[in-house]
C-alpha positions in Angstrom: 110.8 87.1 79.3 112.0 86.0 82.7 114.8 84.2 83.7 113.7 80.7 85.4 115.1 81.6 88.6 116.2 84.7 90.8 119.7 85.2 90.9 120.0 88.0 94.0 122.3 87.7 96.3 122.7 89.8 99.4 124.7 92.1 100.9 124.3 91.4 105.0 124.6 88.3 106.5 123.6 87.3 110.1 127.0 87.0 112.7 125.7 84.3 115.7 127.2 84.9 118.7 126.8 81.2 119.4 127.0 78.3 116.9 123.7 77.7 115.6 122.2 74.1 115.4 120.3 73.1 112.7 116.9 72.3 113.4 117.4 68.7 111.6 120.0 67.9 113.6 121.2 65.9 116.5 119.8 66.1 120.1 120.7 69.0 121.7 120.8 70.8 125.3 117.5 71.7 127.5 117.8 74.5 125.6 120.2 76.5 122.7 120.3 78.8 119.5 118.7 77.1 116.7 118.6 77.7 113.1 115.5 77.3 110.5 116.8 77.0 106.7 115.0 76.9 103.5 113.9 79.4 100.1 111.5 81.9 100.1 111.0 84.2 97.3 113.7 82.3 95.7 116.6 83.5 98.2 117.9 81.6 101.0 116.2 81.9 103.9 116.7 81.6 107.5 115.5 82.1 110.9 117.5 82.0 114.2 116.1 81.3 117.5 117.7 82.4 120.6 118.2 80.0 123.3 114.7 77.8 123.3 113.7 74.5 123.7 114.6 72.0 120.8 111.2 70.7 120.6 109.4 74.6 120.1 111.9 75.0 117.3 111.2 72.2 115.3 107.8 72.4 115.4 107.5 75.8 114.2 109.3 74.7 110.9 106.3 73.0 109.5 104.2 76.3 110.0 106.5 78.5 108.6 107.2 76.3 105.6 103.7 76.0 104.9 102.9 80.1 105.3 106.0 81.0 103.0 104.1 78.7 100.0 100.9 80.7 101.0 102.4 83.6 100.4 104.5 82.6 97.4 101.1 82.2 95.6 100.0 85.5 96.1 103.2 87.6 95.2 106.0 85.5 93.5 106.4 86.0 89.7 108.7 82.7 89.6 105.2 80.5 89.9 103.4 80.6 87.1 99.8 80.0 89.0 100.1 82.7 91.1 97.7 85.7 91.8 100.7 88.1 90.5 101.5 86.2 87.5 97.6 85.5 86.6 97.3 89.5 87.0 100.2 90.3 84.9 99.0 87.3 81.8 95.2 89.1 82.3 95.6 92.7 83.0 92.9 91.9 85.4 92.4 90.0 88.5 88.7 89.5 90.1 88.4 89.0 93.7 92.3 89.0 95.1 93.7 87.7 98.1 94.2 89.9 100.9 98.0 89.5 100.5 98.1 90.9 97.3 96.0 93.4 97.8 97.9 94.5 100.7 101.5 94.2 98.9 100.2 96.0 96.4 98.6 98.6 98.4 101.9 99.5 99.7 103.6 99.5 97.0 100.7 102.6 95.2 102.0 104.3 98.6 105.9 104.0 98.8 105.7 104.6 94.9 103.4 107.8 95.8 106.0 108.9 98.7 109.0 108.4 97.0 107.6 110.8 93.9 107.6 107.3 91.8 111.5 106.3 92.4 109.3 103.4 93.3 107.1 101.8 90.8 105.6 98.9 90.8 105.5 98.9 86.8 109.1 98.2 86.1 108.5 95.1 85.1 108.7 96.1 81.3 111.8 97.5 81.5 113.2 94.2 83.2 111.4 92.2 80.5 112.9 94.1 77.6 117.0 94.2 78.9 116.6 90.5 79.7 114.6 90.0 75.5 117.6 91.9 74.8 120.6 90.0 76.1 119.3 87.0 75.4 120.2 87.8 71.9 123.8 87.0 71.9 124.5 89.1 68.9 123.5 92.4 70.7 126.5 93.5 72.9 126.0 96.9 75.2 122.7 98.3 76.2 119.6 97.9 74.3 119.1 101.2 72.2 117.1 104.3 73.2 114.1 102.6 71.3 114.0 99.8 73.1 113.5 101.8 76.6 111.2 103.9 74.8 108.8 101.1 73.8 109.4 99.6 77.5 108.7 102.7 79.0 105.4 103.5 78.0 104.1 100.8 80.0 106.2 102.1 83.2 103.5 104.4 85.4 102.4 103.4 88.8 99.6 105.7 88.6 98.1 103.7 85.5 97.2 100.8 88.6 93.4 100.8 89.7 93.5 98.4 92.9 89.4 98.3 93.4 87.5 97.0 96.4 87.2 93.8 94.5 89.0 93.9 91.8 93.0 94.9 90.5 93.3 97.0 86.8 96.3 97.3 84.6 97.1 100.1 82.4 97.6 99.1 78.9 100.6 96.5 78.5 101.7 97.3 82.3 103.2 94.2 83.9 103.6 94.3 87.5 106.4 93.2 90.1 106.6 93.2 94.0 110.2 91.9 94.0 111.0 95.6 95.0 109.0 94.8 98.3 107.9 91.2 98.1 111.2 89.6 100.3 110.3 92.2 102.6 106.1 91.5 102.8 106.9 87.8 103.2 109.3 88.1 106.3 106.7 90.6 108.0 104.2 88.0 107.7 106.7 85.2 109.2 107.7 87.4 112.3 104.4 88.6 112.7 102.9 84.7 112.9 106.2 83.8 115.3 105.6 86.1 117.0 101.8 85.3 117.7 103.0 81.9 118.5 105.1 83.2 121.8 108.6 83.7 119.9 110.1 86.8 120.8 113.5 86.4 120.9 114.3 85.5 117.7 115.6 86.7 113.7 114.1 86.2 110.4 116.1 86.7 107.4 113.6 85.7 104.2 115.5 88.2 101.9 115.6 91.2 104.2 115.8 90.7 107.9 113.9 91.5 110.9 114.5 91.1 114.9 111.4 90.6 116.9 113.4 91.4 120.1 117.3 91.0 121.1 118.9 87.7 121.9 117.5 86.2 124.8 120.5 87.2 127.0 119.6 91.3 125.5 122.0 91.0 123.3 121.6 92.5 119.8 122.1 90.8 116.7 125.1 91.3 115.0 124.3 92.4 111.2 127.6 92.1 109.0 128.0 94.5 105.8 130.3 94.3 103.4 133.0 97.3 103.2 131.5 98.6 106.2 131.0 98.2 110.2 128.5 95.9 111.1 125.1 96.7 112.6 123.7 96.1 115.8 119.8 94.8 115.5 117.6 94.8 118.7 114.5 95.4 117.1 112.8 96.0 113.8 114.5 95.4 110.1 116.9 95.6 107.7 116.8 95.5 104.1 120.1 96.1 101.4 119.7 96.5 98.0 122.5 96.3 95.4 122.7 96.5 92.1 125.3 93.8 91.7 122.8 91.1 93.3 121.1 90.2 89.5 123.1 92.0 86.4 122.0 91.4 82.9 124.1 90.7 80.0 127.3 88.9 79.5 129.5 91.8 80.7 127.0 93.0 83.4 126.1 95.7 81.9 123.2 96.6 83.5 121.4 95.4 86.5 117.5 94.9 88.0 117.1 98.0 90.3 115.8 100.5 87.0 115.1 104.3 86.9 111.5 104.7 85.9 112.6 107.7 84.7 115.1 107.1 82.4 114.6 103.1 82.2 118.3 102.7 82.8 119.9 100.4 85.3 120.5 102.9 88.7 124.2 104.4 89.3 124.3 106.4 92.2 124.7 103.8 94.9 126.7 100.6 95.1 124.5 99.4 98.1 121.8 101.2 100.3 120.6 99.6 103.3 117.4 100.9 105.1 116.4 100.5 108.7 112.4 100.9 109.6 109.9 98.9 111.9 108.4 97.1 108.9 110.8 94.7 106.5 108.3 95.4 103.5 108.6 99.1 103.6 112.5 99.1 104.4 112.8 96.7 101.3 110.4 98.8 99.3 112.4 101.8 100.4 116.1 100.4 100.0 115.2 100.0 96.2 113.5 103.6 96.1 116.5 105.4 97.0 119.2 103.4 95.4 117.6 105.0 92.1 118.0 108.7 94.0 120.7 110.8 94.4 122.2 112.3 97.6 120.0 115.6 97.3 117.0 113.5 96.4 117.6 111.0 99.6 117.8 114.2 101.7 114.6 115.4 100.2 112.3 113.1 100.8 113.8 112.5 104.4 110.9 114.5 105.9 108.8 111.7 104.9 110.7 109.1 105.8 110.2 109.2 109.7 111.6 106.6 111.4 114.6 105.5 108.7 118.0 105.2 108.9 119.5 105.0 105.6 123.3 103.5 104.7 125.1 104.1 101.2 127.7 103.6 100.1 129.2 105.0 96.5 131.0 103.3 93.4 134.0 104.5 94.5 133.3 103.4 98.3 132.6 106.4 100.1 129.8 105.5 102.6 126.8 108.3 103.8 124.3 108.1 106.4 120.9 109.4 106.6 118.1 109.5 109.6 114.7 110.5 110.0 113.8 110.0 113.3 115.0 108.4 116.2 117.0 105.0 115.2 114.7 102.6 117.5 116.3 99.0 117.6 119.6 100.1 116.0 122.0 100.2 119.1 126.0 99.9 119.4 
């Protein structure tokens, strides 16, 4: 059972140094900072342009509208005709976009590097909490059985992604939400920036800067509880177990254990820096399931991250592999 819309919220939020002007808005100067708005993997969605012509800006928004639907019907599980939900109602899926297949593809591989902390397969144990709370006699956790039963459908490795063709394990349901947000705003920069846009900031869910602010100034990345980042280059992604809980009390929340099918408790928000915004958002939800030893584990495989966390009781650690390329300040 899912819930008919997301409820995430996020953790960072974007600090202009200028007052942005909505791209629907009145006539503005030769040129200025403007802002696109709308949903995307149903979160708010943005994207800021540094000082640029009026007329550039507003005709972008049409393109970037119409390649977030595209994209939406390949990955999102909130649409009940797309590729994702037809796999998950089928078990099988015949000729898939290249979208999916490359989502997915990533996914196999973070879920590979990260010794499964990532899988794709969750989706059962998100399915039974949400079954389970939306019995309002049940109060607490659903019972060890419950997880059990969920669990056996939870294995990454039961996923056969064919040349021409995508294979479920028995019962397995599948989700990219884990990476999806992340997929979608690659594609978005990735287009901008093929269209002559450099200087600009996408934030579909997770963020990423193609470049500084025009003047080479960075963007400035707010956190909550914390010192804001500075963003030249590259992305950011946060996850945070408090952006969807389950159950009247919240007593449990999306970002699942595989291996215990449990809501995660290590971390109260982890935010990942990396070139790409799907594998940062793929690996922000990775390691809020690990502990402190595990996140300095897998480190060796994890060049070119910077990792933030911060505890329950508020205590913040910092991780790196690799240089920190576009973090500056």
């Amino acid at each position: 059972m899912l819930p008919d819309h997301p409820t995430r919220r996020r953790a960072i939020t974007i600090l202009a140094s200028a007052v942005a002007v909505a791209i629907a808005g009145p006539a503005s100067p030769a040129r200025a900072d403007f802002e696109w708005r709308g949903t995307a993997m149903g979160a708010d969605a943005r994207i800021l342009f540094s000082d640029i012509e009026p007329g550039c800006a507003r005709g972008i928004a049409t393109l970037v509208e119409a390649e977030i639907d595209r994209l939406e019907n390949a990955l999102s599980l909130f649409q009940s005709g797309s590729e994702l939900c037809r796999l998950n109602r089928d078990g099988a899926l015949a000729e898939p976009g290249g979208d999916l297949r490359r989502a997915l593809a990533l996914a196999l591989q973070v879920a590979d590097l990260t010794n499964g902390l990532f899988d794709p397969t969750v989706q059962a144990l998100w399915e039974a909490h949400v079954d389970w709370f939306a019995d309002k006699t049940h109060t607490g956790l659903p019972p060890q059985t419950v997880i059990a039963d969920a669990r056996w459908a939870v294995d990454w490795r039961g996923v056969r992604l064919e040349p021409d063709s995508i294979h479920l394990g028995d019962n397995q349901r599948l989700t990219l939400n884990g990476l999806g947000q992340g997929y979608v705003t690659d594609r978005v920069a990735e287009l901008l920036a093929a269209k002559g846009f450099t200087n600009i900031l996408v934030d579909l869910g997770e963020m990423r800067a193609i470049a500084p602010r025009r003047d080479g100034s960075p963007w400035l990345i707010a956190r909550r509880d914390a010192d804001p980042l500075h963003l030249a280059e590259g992305a950011l992604a946060t996850s945070e177990g408090s952006g969807c809980v389950l159950g009247a009390d919240g007593a449990a929340h999306h970002l699942f254990d595989p291996r215990s099918g449990r809501s995660a408790a290590h971390w109260r928000t982890i935010t990942v820096h990396h070139r790409s915004a799907a594998v940062a958002d793929a690996l922000s939800t990775a390691l809020s399931i690990a502990s402190a030893d595990e996140i300095q584990a897998l480190l060796p495989r994890l060049s070119g991250t910077a990792i933030w966390a911060t505890d329950p009781a508020g205590r913040h650690s910092y991780w790196a592999a690799g240089p920190r390329d576009g973090i500056v300040g």
